[in-house]
N, C-alpha and C positions, 0 to 999 in steps of 0.2 A: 899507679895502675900498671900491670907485668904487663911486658909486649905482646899480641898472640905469637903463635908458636908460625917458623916458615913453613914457607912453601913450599909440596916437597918436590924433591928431584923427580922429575916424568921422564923413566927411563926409554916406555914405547912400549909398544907387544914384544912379548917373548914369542921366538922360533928358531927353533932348531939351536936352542944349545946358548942364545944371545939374544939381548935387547935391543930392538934397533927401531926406528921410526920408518914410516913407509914412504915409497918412492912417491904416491901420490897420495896426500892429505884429503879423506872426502870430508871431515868437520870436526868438530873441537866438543868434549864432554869438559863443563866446567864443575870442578868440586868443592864445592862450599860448607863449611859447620851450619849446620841448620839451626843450631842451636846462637850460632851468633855471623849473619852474615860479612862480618866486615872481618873473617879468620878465612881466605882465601887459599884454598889449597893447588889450586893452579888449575891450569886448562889442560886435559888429557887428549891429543891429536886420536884421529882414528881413519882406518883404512879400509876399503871392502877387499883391493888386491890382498890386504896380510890376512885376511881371512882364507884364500884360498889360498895363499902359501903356507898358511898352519896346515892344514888339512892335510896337504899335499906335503909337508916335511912329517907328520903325521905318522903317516903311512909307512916313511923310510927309517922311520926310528920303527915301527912295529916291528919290523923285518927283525931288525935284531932284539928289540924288547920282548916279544914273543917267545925266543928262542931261551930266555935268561931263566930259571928256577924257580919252586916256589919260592922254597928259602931265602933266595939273594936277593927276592923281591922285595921278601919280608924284611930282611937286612936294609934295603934302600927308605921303605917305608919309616922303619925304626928312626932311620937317622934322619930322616924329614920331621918325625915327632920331637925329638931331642934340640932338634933348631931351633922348631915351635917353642919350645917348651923353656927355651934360654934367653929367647926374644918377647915372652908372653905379654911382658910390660907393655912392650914397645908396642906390639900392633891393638894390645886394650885400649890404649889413649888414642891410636890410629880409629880406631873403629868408633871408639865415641865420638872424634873430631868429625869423621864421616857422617853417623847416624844421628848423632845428639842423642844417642841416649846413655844413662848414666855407667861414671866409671863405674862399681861396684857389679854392674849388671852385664858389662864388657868383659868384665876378671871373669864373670862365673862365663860366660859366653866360650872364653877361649882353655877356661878347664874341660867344660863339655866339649870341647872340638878334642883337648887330651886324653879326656877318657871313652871316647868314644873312637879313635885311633887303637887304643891298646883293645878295645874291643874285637877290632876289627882283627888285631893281629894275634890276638887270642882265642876267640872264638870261628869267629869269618874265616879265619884258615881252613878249619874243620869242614865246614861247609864248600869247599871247592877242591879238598887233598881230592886227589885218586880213590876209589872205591871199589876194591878186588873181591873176588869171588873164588878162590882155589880150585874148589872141589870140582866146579864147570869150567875152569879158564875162562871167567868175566872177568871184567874191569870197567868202569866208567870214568874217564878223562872229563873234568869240566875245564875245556879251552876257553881264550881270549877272545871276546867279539871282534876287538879293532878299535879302530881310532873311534875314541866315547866323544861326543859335544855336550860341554854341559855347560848350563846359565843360571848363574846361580842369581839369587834375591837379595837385597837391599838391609832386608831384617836381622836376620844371622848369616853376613856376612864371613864371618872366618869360620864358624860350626862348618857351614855347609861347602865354602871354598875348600877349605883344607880335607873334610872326610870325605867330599864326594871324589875328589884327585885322588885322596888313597887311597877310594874303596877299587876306583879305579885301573889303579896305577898296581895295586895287590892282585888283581885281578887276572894283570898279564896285557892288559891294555894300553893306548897312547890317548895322550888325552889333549883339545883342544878347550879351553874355560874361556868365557865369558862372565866379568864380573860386572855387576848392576852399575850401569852409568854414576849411582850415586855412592857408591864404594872403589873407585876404580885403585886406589892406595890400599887398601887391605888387598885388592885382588895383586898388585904387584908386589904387595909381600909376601904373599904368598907363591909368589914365582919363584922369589929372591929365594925361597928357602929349600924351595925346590932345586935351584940352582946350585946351591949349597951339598945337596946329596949327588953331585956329580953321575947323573944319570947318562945313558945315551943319546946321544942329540937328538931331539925330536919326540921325549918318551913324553914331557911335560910341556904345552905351547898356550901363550894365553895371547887373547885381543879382548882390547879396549872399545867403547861405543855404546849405543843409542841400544833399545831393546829392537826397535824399531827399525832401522841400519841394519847394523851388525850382527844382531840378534836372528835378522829372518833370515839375514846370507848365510849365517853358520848352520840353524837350525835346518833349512832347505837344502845344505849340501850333500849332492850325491856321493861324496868322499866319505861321510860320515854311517858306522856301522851299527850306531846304538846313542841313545838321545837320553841326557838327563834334565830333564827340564821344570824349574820352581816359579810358578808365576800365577797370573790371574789365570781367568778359566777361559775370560775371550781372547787373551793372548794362545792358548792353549789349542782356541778351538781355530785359530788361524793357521796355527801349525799343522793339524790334522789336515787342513784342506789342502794345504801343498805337499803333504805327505801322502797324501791319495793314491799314489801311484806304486808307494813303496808299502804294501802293508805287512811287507816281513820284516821291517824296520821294526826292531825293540825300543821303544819311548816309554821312558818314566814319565810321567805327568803328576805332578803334585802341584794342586791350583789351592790349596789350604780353604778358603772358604769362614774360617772361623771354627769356632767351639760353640755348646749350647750345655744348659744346663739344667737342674728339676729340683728344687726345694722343695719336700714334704713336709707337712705341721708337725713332723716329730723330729727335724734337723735342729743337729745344736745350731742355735741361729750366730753366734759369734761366728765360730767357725765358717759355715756357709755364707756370710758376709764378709768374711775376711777373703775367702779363697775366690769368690765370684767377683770381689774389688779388683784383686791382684793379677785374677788370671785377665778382666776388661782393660786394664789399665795398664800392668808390665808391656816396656816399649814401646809407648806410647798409644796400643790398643793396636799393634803394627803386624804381630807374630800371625804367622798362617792359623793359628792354634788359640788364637785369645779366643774370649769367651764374649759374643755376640750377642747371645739370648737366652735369658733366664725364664724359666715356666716356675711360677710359686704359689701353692697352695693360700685359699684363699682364705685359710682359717689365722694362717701369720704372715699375710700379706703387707700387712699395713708396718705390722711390726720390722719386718725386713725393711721393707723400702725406707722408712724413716732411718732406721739405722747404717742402710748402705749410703742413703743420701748425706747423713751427718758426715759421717766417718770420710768418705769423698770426697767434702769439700776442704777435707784439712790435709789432703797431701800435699805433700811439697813437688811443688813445678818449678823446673831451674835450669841452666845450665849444666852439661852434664859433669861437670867436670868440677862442680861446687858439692859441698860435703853436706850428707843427705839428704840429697834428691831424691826421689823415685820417679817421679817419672820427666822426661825429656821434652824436646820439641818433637812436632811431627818431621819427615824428614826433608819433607820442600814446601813450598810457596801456594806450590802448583795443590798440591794434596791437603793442604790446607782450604783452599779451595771446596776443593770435593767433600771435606768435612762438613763446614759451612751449608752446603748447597743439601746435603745428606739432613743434616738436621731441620732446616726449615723444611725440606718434604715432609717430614716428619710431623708436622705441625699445620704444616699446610694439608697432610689428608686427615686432620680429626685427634693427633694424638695427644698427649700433654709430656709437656716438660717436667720433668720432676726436677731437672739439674740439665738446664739449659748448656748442649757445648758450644763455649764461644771464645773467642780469641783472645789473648792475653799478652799483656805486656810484663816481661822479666827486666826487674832493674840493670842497667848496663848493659843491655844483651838485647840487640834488635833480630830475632828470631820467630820460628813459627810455631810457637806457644801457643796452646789450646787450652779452656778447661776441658776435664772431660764432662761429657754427656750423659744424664739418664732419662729414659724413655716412656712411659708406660702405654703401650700398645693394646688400643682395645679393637682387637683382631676381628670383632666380631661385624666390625661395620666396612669389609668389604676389601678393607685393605692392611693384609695382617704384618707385611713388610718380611716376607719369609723367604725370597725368592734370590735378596742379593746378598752381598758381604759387606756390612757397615765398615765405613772408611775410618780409620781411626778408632779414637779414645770412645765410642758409644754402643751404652750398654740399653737393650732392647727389655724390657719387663713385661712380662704376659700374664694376667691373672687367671689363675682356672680353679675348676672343685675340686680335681683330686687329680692322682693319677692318670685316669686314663686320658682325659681330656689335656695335659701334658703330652701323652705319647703322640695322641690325637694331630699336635700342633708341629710337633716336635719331626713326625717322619714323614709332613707336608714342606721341611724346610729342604731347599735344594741342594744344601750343602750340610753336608754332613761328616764331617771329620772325626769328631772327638764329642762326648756327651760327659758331664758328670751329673751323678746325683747325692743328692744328701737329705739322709736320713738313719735312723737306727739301724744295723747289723742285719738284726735281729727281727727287722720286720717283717712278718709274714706274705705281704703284697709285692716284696722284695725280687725274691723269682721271677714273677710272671711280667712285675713291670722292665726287668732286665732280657728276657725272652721278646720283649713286642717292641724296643726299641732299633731301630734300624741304625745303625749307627758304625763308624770302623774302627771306634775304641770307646772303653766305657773305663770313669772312672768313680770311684764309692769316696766321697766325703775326700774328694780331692779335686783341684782346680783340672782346666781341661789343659794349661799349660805344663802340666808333667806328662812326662811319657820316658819310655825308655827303649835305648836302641838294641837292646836285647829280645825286642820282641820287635813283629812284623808292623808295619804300618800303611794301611789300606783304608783311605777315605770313600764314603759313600757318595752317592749322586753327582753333584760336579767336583767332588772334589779331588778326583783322581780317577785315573782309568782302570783302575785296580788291581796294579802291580805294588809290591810290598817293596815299604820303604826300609830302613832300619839294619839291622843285619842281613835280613833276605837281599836286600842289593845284591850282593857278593849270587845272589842263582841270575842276577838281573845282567849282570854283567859277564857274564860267561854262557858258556852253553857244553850241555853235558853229551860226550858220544861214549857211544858204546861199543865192545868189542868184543868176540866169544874164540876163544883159539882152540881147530881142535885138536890132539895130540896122540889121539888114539890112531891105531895102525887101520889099513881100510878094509872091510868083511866083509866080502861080496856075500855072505849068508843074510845078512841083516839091512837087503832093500827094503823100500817098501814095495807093494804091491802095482805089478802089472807094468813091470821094465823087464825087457829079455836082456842079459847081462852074460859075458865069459864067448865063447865061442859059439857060432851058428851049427844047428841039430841038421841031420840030413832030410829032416824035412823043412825047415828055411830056405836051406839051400834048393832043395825044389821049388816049393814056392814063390822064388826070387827068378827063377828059369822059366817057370809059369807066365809070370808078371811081364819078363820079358819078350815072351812069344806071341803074348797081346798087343804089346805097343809095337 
């Protein structure tokens, strides 16, 4: 049997230019493979004083990161992609060790964090150059906010560590990261590679910690110019309340929520069970964006469910790191947990199991294996379960007659990220039922887990405060002034009306002798 792999080097928070441990330890983040706990990644120290000395080293890296080009930005960001990009191996098996979820799913993980950089530096430029106007002497400058805090999530850990630092870092900003107590090794590779692009001290600063810790000292810091923050919604909604006082603070809030979806009697049904499987189940049912709840017409209800339940029970649940897998362990103990307790609700208000999710044991591997779960929700008896974000692998089934009573269900749910449907092209009911969906992306005979960063991304009801995510970032993190020069010479002909201008008439000057002989 191979040995697991060690334990890696815990450099500390990065600040100002270096890794260093903090003068006073307030507690320890330990990092475990979920997937096999006895693959101990070590214990990660953590600080509240390196919090405000990021912040505060922050600021004196802005001084001069501000001052630097677009271009040479673009140049720095370049060469943070190319490190990525030579290391990709190395933090894919990093990130499954963290996540437990599969290599194969890590690889595409850290290409999307590559092509969504060359995005940024291809497209996202455009969106922030300068904007002149000749004819009037305008222009529009979109300057740096300042030092960005951003905490990133568990799930796509290197996607969203690595683009949101460059969306940042392009932007003309400094940045302070927070990565997810249970990635804290992805998050200092991604220091390390920042480190590597020899930036100015202070432009790139990470800490280590608790969301709960760490997370509220950074997010409540007065230091801080602009928030980018990926998490739940009640984490999100604690944030607001201590931001109470700053409401010209720009915060991102993306609480994901989940995806939902609509199967009509005229969907190829392979496909619509293949992508409703994949989008429930990729990541262990983990991503902000899987797919929660399906509404299925009730003429090929029976027909779906059998077939999604068959096909279900034969994926392979493993180790991430064994040869085809799809899907992983959840990523803690703890959240496992929550699955468990999610499901018996389930069953305890009235629902049926169609594909009970329940724990699982991986040969060799003491981890937190689940099966997945499926649900069938008869909405109708008081408790339609629409209101939270099922934890994990469990997918919600809704039966209805058609259409409308889909939309019906669908724009009662509190979260509302991502929608697919599936059906014909070509269907006539096509339009109207795409008009009545409330939703902040819609996808036709595609899972809710695609999307693309070329387009804006704006979740409905809790799942964002609805600022765009995606390439919009780059207006998110900047802010546009405007400026009009005039150059024409001055024509005292062409005031406007009712200014006495050039010399006083000799009746002013009476007037004014007038004035004076009264007072």
């Amino acid at each position: 049997m191979s040995q697991p792999p060690e334990r890696l080097l815990r450099k500390g928070d990065y600040i100002f230019g270096s890794f260093l441990r903090g003068e006073q330890i307030d507690g320890f983040i330990n990092a475990v493979n979920p997937g096999d706990r006895s693959d101990l990644l070590g214990r990660f120290p953590f600080s509240l004083r390196n919090v405000d000395e990021a912040v505060e080293f922050a600021h004196r890296g802005w001084k001069v990161w501000k001052r630097v080009g677009l271009m040479d930005r673009a140049a720095a960001v370049m060469r943070f992609r190319d490190h990525l990009l030579q290391q990709q191996e190395v933090v894919a098996r990093l990130a499954t060790r963290e996540t437990g979820k599969p290599l194969w799913e890590a690889r595409q993980e850290v290409s999307a964090a590559l092509r969504s950089i060359d995005l940024y530096l291809d497209d996202g430029m455009g969106l922030i150059a300068p904007r002149v106007i000749e004819d009037i002497g305008a222009r529009a400058d979109y300057l740096p906010r300042g030092v960005v805090g951003i905490v990133c999530p568990y799930n796509l850990p290197v996607l969203l560590g690595a683009t949101l630092s460059a969306a940042a870092i392009l932007g003309g900003n400094t940045v302070v990261m927070k990565p997810s107590k249970f990635t804290p090794g992805v998050g200092q590779f991604i220091a390390e590679m920042w480190d590597r692009c020899k930036l100015p001290r202070g432009t790139l600063n990470l800490v280590q910690g608790s969301g709960s810790v760490v997370g509220q000292r950074l997010l409540s810091h007065p230091g801080l110019d602009a928030v980018l923050f990926h998490g739940s919604f009640e984490t999100a909604r604690e944030i607001r309340k201590q931001l109470g006082e700053r409401p010209d603070l720009p915060v991102l809030y993306q609480c994901g929520g989940k995806g939902q979806a609509i199967v009509l009697d005229d969907a190829d049904l392979d496909r619509a069970v293949y992508e409703v499987m994949v989008g429930a189940y990729l990541s262990a049912g983990q991503r902000h964006n899987s797919t929660a709840r399906v509404f299925v017409s009730e003429k090929i209800f029976d027909s779906f469910v059998s077939n999604l339940v068959a096909r279900t029970r034969r994926v392979k649940i493993g180790l991430g790191t064994d040869p085809n897998v799809f899907m992983g362990p959840l990523v803690s103990e703890s959240f496992r947990g929550r699955f468990r307790k999610y499901c018996a609700a389930l069953v305890g208000r009235g629902h049926q199991a169609l594909l009970d999710g329940v724990p699982l044991e991986v040969q060799g591997h003491r981890g937190s294996y689940v099966r997945p779960g499926i649900y069938q929700v008869f909405w109708e008896n008081g408790h339609p379960f629409l209101n939270d974000e099922p934890p994990g692998p469990v997918l919600l089934v809704y039966r209805v007659k058609g259409w409308e009573e889909a939309v019906h269900l669908h724009n009662q749910a509190a979260f509302r990220l991502i929608t697919s449907i599936f059906t014909r092209m070509d269907n006539p009911i096509l339009p109207e039922l795409r008009e009545s969906l409330r939703t902040g992306a819609l996808n036709l005979n595609r899972g809710t887990v695609g999307s693309s960063m070329r387009l804006p991304s704006t979740g409905l009801g809790r799942s964002s405060n609805g600022m765009p995510a995606g390439l919009e970032l780059m207006r998110v993190l900047t802010y546009p002034r405007a400026s009009i020069i005039e150059q024409r010479t001055f024509d005292a002909q062409n005031l406007v009306p009712g200014i006495a201008w050039g010399a006083g008439t000799e009746e002013d000057e009476a007037e004014q002798t007038l004035e004076l002989a009264v007072d």
